[in-house]
Structures are given as C-alpha cells and as structure tokens.
C-alpha positions in Angstrom: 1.0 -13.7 7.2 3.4 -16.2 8.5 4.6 -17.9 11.6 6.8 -15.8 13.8 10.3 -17.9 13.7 12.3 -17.2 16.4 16.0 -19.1 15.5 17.3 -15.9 13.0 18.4 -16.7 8.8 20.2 -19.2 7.4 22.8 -16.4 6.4 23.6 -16.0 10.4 23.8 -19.7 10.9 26.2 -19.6 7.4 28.5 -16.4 9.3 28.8 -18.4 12.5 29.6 -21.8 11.0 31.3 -21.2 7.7 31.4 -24.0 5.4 28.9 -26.9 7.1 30.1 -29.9 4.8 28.4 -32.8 2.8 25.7 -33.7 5.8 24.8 -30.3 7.0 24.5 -29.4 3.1 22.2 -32.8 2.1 20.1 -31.7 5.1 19.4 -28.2 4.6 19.3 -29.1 0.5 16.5 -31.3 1.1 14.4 -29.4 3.0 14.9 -26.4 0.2 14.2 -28.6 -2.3 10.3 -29.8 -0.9 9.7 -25.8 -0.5 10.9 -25.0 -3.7 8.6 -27.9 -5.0 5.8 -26.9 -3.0 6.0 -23.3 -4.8 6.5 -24.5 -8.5 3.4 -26.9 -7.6 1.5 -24.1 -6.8 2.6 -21.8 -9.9 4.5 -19.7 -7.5 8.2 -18.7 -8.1 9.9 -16.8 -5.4 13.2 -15.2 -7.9 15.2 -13.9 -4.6 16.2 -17.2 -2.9 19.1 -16.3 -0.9 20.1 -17.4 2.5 19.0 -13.8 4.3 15.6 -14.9 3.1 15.6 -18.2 4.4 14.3 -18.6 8.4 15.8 -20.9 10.3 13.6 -21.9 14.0 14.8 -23.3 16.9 15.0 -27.4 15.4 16.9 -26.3 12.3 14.0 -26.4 9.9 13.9 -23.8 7.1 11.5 -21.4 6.2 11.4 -19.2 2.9 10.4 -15.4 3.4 10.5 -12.2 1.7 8.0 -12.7 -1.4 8.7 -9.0 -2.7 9.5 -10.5 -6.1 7.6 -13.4 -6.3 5.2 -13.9 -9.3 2.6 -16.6 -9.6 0.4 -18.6 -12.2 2.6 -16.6 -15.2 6.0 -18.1 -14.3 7.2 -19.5 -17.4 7.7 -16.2 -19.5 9.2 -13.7 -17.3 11.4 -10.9 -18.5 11.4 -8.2 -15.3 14.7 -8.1 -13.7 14.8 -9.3 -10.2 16.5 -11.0 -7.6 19.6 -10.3 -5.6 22.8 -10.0 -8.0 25.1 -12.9 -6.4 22.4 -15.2 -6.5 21.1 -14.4 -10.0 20.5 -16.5 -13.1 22.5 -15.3 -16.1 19.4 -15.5 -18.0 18.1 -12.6 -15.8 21.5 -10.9 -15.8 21.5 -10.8 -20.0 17.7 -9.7 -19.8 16.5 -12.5 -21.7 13.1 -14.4 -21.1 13.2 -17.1 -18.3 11.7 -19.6 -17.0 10.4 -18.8 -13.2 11.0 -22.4 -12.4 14.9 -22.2 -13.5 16.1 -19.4 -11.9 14.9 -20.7 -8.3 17.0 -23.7 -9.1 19.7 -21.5 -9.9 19.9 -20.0 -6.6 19.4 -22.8 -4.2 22.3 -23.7 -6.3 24.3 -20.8 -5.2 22.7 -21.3 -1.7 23.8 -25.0 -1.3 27.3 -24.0 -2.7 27.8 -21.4 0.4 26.7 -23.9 2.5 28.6 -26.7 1.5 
C-alpha cells in the first residue's frame, strides 16, 4: 500500500517542460538517488525505474511506484529479463547475469539524462 499522490509522474512534468537544465536535474537527481539508496539498503532492487514510475505530489517530491519487477534479498545474481527497453541495462539486454544494484543505477541514468 502506498500514499495516494495527487501531483501526476515525473514523465508528465518531463512532457510539459522538456529539458529542465542543471538545477531542476541536481534536484530531482538527489532525491532519486536517497530512494534508490534506501532500496539497495534494504536488499530491494526495483529493475523498471523510468519516469512513468516515478510520482511526483504537489511540493515536487518524488515517489517510486510500480514494484511489478522488483526482487529483493537475492539482488546480486539476477538473470530474468525485465525492465522497460529504453531504460534497460545492456547487461539485461545481452541476457547476462547482473547485478540488481547496477541496473537501477543504469536507469536513473537514463532518467536524469531526459531530465537534464
């Protein structure tokens, strides 16, 4: 269960905007970056980070939904192909073994590269 957020996704905000610059992208980048910590802490990966699964409320703060393809406590040896295409590691893409850990970075670096 999570909090009802009633701003819309960071991909509408994105659409409206278009590219947000250097500031916009530090401040969205850091907030992304504590929730993607706060998951790898917890052995949790997410593996679909994109920005139509990221909440935005009404004070700009950032919310990550959608764990379909999550996988926890086992995230260093992962082999199952998942994750939307545009945002996906090549290591998913070749269907090697990955690191849960490393493809989550790999798409907030796609994410912050729309952004920006």
């Amino acid at each position: 269960m999570m909090e009802f957020v009633q701003g819309g996704l960071l991909f509408d905000l994105c659409q409206l905007m278009s590219a947000m610059g250097e500031e916009a992208g530090r401040f969205f980048a850091n907030q992304m970056l504590d929730s993607i910590e706060y998951m790898h802490s917890n052995r949790t990966v997410h593996r679909d980070l994109k920005l139509e699964n990221i909440l935005v409320d009404d004070h700009l703060n950032l919310k990550v939904a959608d764990f379909g393809f999550a996988s926890y406590k086992s995230i260093d040896c992962l082999k199952s192909y998942r994750g939307t295409l545009t945002y996906m590691a090549p290591e998913i893409k070749e269907g090697k073994v990955y690191k849960g850990t490393q493809v989550d970075l790999f798409s907030f670096g796609v994410i912050l590269f729309i952004i920006v």
